[in-house]
ROBA-85983 format. One record per residue (C-alpha): residue in three letters; x, y, z. Coordinates in steps of 0.5 Angstrom, whole numbers, padded with zeros to 4 digits, always signed. Layout:
ALAXYZ ...
// end
This chain:
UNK+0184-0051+0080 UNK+0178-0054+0076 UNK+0176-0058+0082 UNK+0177-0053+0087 UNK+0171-0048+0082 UNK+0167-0054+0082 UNK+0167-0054+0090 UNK+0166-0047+0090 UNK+0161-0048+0086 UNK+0157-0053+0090 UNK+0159-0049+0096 UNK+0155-0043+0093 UNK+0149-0046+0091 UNK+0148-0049+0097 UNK+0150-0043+0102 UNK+0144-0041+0097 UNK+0139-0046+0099 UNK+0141-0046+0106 UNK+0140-0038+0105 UNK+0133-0040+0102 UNK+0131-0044+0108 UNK+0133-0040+0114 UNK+0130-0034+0111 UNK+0123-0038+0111 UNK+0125-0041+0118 UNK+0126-0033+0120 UNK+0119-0031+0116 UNK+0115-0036+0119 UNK+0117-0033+0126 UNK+0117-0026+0126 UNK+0112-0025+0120 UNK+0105-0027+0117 UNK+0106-0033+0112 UNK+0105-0028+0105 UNK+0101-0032+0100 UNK+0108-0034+0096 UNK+0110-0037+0103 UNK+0105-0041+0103 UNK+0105-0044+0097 UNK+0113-0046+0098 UNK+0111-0049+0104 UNK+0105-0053+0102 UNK+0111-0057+0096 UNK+0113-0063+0100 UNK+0117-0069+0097 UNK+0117-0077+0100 UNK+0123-0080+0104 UNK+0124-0086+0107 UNK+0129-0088+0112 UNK+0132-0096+0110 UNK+0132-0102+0114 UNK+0140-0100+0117 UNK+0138-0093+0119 UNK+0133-0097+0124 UNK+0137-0102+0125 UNK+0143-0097+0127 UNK+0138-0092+0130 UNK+0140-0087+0127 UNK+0132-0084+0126 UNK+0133-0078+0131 UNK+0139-0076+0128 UNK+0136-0076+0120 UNK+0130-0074+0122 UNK+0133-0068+0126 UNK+0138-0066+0120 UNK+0132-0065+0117 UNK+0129-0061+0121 UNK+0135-0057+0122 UNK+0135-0055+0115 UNK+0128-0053+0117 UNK+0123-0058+0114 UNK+0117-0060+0117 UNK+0116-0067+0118 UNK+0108-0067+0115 UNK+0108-0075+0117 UNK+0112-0080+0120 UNK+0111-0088+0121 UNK+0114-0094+0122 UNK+0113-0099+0116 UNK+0114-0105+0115 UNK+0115-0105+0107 UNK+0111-0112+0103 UNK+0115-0114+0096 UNK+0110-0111+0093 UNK+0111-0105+0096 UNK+0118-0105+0094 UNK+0116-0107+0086 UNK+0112-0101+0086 UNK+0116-0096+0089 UNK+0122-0099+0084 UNK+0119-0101+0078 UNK+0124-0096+0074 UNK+0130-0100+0077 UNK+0126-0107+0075 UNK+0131-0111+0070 UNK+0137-0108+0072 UNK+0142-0113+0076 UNK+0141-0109+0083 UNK+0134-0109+0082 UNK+0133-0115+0086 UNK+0138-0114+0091 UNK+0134-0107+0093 UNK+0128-0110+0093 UNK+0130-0115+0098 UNK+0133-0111+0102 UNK+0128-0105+0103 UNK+0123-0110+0106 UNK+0129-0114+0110 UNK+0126-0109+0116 UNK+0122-0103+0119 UNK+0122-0097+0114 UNK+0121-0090+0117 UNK+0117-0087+0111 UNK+0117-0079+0111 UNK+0112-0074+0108 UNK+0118-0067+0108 UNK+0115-0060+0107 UNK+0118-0054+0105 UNK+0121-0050+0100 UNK+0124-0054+0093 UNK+0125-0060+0097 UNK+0126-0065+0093 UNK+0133-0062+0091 UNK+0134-0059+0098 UNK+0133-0067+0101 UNK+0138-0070+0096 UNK+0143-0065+0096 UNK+0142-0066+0104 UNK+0142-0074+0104 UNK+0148-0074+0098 UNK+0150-0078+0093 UNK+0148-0086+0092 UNK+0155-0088+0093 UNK+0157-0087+0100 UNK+0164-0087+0097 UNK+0163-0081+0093 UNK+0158-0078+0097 UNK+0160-0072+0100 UNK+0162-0071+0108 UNK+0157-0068+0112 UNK+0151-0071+0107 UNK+0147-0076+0111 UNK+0149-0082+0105 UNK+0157-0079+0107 UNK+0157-0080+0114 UNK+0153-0086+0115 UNK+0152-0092+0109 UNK+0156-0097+0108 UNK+0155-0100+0100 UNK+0150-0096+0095 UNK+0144-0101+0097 UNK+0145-0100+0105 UNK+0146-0093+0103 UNK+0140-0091+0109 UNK+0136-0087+0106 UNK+0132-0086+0099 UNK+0129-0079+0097 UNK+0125-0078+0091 UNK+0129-0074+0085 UNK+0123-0071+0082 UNK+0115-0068+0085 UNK+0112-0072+0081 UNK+0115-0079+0083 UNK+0115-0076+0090 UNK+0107-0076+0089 UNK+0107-0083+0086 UNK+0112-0085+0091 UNK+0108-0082+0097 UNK+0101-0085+0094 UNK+0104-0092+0095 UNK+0104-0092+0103 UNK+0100-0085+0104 UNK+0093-0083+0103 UNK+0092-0078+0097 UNK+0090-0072+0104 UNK+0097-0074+0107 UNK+0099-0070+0100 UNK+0096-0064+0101 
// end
C-alpha cells in the first residue's frame, strides 16, 4: 500500500495548490486585492513553449491549462531561439551528454516564450507541466499527455525564482519582470 500513500500524498498537496489558486481567482473577483494578494500576484516564473508544442499546435491548449489553473500570462511572443540563447539558457546542462541535443533542438523552430503570474508559480507550473520524462510524468500534466521523448517533451519551466529571473532576463527586458 505505499503507493497508494504516495498518490494520496500527492493528490492532497495538489488539492492544496488547486485550493490556493481558486481562492486568489475568487478573491481577485469579488474583493479588493489586500496587500498580500498583491505581493502573490506580483511572483512570476519564466516558461517556454518547444519547437513540437508549435509544430503540434498545441499553444492554445498550454496557454489555456495555464489560465485555467488561474495564472496570468504577463508576456507571451513567438521567438525563434539563437544558439547562443539556447547555451545560455542551458549553461547548467553544458558537458552532460544530451546537452547538444537540447540545444539543437530548442532552436529547431518558433518557441512560444511566457512570463506566468500568480501565487507560488514556479512550483505550480511544474507540478502542472509534469515530470521531464513523458514516460514517468503523470497523466493529466501537460508533459503526460503530450510529449514523446524527454527532449520533445513540449515545454520547459524554471525549477527555482532566481532561475526564472536569470531565464526570463535572456529574452525579456528587466521591466517585463516587474
Amino acid at each position: 500500500m505505499p503507493s497508494q500513500h504516495v498518490i494520496i500524498q500527492t493528490r492532497s498537496k495538489k488539492d492544496e495548490v488547486d485550493g490556493v489558486l481558486r481562492e486568489e481567482r475568487e478573491g481577485s473577483l469579488t474583493a479588493p486585492a489586500s496587500s498580500q494578494q498583491q505581493k502573490q500576484e506580483q511572483q512570476y516564473t519564466f516558461s517556454f513553449l518547444k519547437p513540437e508544442a508549435v509544430k503540434q499546435r498545441l499553444v492554445g491548449e498550454v496557454v489555456s491549462r495555464f489560465e485555467r489553473k488561474g495564472f496570468t500570462i504577463r508576456e507571451l511572443r513567438l521567438h525563434r531561439m539563437t544558439r547562443s540563447e539556447a547555451e545560455r539558457l542551458y549553461y547548467v546542462h553544458k558537458g552532460k551528454p544530451f546537452y547538444e541535443e537540447l540545444v539543437s533542438h530548442v532552436t529547431s523552430g518558433p518557441v512560444v516564450l511566457m512570463i506566468v503570474a500568480g501565487p507560488s508559480p514556479v512550483e505550480t507550473v511544474r507540478k502542472l507541466i509534469g515530470g521531464t520524462n513523458p514516460l514517468t510524468a503523470e497523466p493529466g500534466t501537460i508533459r503526460g499527455d503530450f510529449s514523446t521523448s524527454i527532449t520533445a517533451n513540449v515545454v520547459h519551466a524554471s525549477d527555482t525564482s532566481e532561475n526564472a529571473r536569470k531565464e526570463a532576463s535572456i529574452f525579456f527586458p528587466p521591466d517585463a519582470l516587474r
